[in-house]
N, C-alpha and C positions, 0 to 999 in steps of 0.2 A: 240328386238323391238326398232327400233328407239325412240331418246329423241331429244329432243328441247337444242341449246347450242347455248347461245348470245355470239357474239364476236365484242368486243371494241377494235379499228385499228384506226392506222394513217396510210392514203397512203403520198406513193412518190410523191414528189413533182415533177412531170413529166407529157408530156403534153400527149392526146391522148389514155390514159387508157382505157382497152378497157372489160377487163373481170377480177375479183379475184377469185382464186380456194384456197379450202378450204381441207386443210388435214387433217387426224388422224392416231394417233398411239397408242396402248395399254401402250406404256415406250419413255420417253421424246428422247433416242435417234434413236427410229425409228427400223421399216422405218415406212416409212408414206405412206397413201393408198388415196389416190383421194375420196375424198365423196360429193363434190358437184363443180359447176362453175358457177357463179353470174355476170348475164348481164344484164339489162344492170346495170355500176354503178355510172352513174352520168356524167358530166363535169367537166375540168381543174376548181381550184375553187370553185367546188361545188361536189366533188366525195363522195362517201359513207365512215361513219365510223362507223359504225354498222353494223351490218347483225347477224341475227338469222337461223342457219341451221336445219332442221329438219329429216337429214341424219346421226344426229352420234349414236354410237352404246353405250354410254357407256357416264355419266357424268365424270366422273373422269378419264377418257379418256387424254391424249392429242396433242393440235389441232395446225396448224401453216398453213399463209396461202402466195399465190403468185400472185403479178401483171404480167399481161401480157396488151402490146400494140397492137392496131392495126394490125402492122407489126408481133406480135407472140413472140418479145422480152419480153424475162422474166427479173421479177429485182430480183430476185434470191427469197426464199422459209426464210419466217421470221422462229424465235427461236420455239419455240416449247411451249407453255404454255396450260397449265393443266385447264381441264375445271373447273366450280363450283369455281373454285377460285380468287379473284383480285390481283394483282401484286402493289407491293408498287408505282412503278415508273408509271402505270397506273392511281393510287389514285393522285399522283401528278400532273400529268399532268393536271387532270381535275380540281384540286383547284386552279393550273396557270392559268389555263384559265378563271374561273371562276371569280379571283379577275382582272383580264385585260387581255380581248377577242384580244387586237390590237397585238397581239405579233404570231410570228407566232408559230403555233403549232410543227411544224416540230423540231423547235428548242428548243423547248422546251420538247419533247422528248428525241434530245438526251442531253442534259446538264441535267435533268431526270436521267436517266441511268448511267451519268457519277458520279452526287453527288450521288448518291445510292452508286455505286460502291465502291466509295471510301470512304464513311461513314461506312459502313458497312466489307471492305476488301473482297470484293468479286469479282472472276471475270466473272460472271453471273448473271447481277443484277436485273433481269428479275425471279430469281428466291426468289427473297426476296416477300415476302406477307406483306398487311396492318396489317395481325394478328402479324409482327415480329417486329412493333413499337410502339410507344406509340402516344396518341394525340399532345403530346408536341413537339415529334419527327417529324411527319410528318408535323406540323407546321413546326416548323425552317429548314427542308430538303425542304418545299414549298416555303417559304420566299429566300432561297440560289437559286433554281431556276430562281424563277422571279427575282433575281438580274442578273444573268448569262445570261438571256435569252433577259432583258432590257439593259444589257452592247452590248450584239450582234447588237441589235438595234438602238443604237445607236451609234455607230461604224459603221454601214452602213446607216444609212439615214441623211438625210440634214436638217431637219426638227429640229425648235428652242425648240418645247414642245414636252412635254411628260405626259405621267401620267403612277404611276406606283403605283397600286391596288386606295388605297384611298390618294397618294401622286400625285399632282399634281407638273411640273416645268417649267417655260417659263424661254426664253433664251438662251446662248449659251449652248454648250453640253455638254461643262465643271462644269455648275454651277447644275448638273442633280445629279456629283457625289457627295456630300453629304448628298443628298436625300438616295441616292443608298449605301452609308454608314450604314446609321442608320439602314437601314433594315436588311444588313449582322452583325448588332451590337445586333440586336434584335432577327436574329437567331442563333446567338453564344448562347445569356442568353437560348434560348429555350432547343440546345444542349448539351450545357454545355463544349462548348469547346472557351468557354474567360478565358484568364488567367492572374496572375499577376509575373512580375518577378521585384527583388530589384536589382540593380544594385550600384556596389560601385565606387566613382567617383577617380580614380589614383588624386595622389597628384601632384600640381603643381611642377615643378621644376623650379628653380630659379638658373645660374651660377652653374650649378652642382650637385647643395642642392636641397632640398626637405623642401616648407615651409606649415605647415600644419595651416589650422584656427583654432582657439581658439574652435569656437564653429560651430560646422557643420550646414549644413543650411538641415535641416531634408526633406524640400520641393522638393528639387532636388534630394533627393535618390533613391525616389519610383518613376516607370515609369511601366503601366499599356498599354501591348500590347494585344489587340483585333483582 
C-alpha cells in the first residue's frame, strides 16, 4: 500500500528546469526504481523545494531524486536519504536560513555538508541525523555555517553592508570581519573546540650570552588561540 513521503531539496541552481523524478530503493545503495515525475516545478528563482509523493512503498524506504531540463539533461541523481528521517546538514541549512534569508541557499548547503563532515569525520555527511547531536552542537555547527556562507558573500559582492543573523555592518568589507569573528568565537564556546596553549618566550641573546630578567613578566606568557 502506498504511503505519503515529504521531501525537503535544494535544486540546482540552473536555468530552465523542467521536471524532478523521484526514486526509491529498499537499501541506500540501490538500485533505485522510478516512483514518480513532478512537473511542472516552478521557475528559475522560484523552483520547488518540497514535494510530498504519494508513490512510495515503504517509510523507511530510501529515496534520492533528479533534475532534468528542457533539453532532457540530467544533473545527475542526488545521495540517497532514508525516509522518516531528518539529516543533520538538512537541520542546518534551515536555521541558516532562518537567522538571514539574503544568503544564498545553494551555498549554504554545501559549506552544510562540508562543516558536518569534518566535525564529525565522516565522509558521507548526509548520513549524520539531528538525533546524532546535541542542541549546543547544532548551534555552534549553524553559527560556523553562516560565517562560511557570509565570508562567500562577501567575497563576491560589492556591496558596503551586510547583516549577519541579528549582526548588522556598514562599510568597507573589511570592517564586516570582526563581526564574523565573534560568531566563529561563539561557535568554538558551543563546540568546545577553543583552546589555550602557554607558550615559553626564548631568552634574549646579547653578544653571545643569554641575559635573563629578574622577574618574568607573567602577562606575555599566556597566549589564548581561538
Amino acid at each position: 500500500m502506498p504511503v505519503p513521503i515529504h521531501l525537503d531539496f535544494i535544486p540546482p541552481a540552473q536555468p530552465d528546469l523542467l521536471t524532478l523524478k523521484i526514486y526509491e530503493a529498499a537499501v541506500k545503495a540501490g538500485p533505485y526504481t522510478l516512483i514518480e515525475t513532478v512537473t511542472p516545478v516552478g521557475t528559475e528563482g522560484n523552483y520547488i523545494t518540497e514535494y510530498t509523493t504519494t508513490n512510495a512503498t515503504s517509510l523507511t524506504n530510501w529515496f534520492a531524486i533528479e533534475w532534468t531540463d528542457s533539453k532532457g539533461a540530467s544533473f545527475g541523481m542526488s545521495q540517497g536519504v532514508q525516509g522518516g528521517v531528518e539529516s543533520l546538514v538538512s537541520e542546518i541549512v534551515d536555521r541558516v536560513m532562518l537567522r538571514d534569508p539574503t544568503v544564498n541557499e545553494n551555498v549554504v548547503a554545501q559549506e552544510a555538508e562540508a562543516v558536518v563532515e569534518q566535525y564529525f569525520g565522516t565522509t558521507d555527511p548526509l548520513s549524520i541525523l539531528v538525533a546524532d547531536a546535541s542542541a549546543a552542537i547544532i548551534s555552534g555547527l549553524t553559527l560556523l555555517v553562516l560565517v562560511r556562507s557570509k565570508l562567500f558573500t562577501i567575497s563576491q559582492g560589492s556591496s558596503s553592508s551586510y547583516t549577519a543573523g541579528l549582526v548588522s555592518q556598514s562599510g568597507a568589507s573589511a570592517a564586516t570581519l570582526p563581526d564574523l569573528k565573534a560568531l566563529i568565537n561563539e561557535a568554538n564556546i558551543l563546540l568546545g573546540t577553543s583552546f589555550s596553549v602557554i607558550l615559553q618566550m626564548r631568552d634574549n641573546e646579547i653578544a653571545g650570552g643569554s641575559v635573563i630578567a629578574g622577574i618574568p613578566d607573567q602577562s606575555r606568557l599566556l597566549v589564548e588561540l581561538i
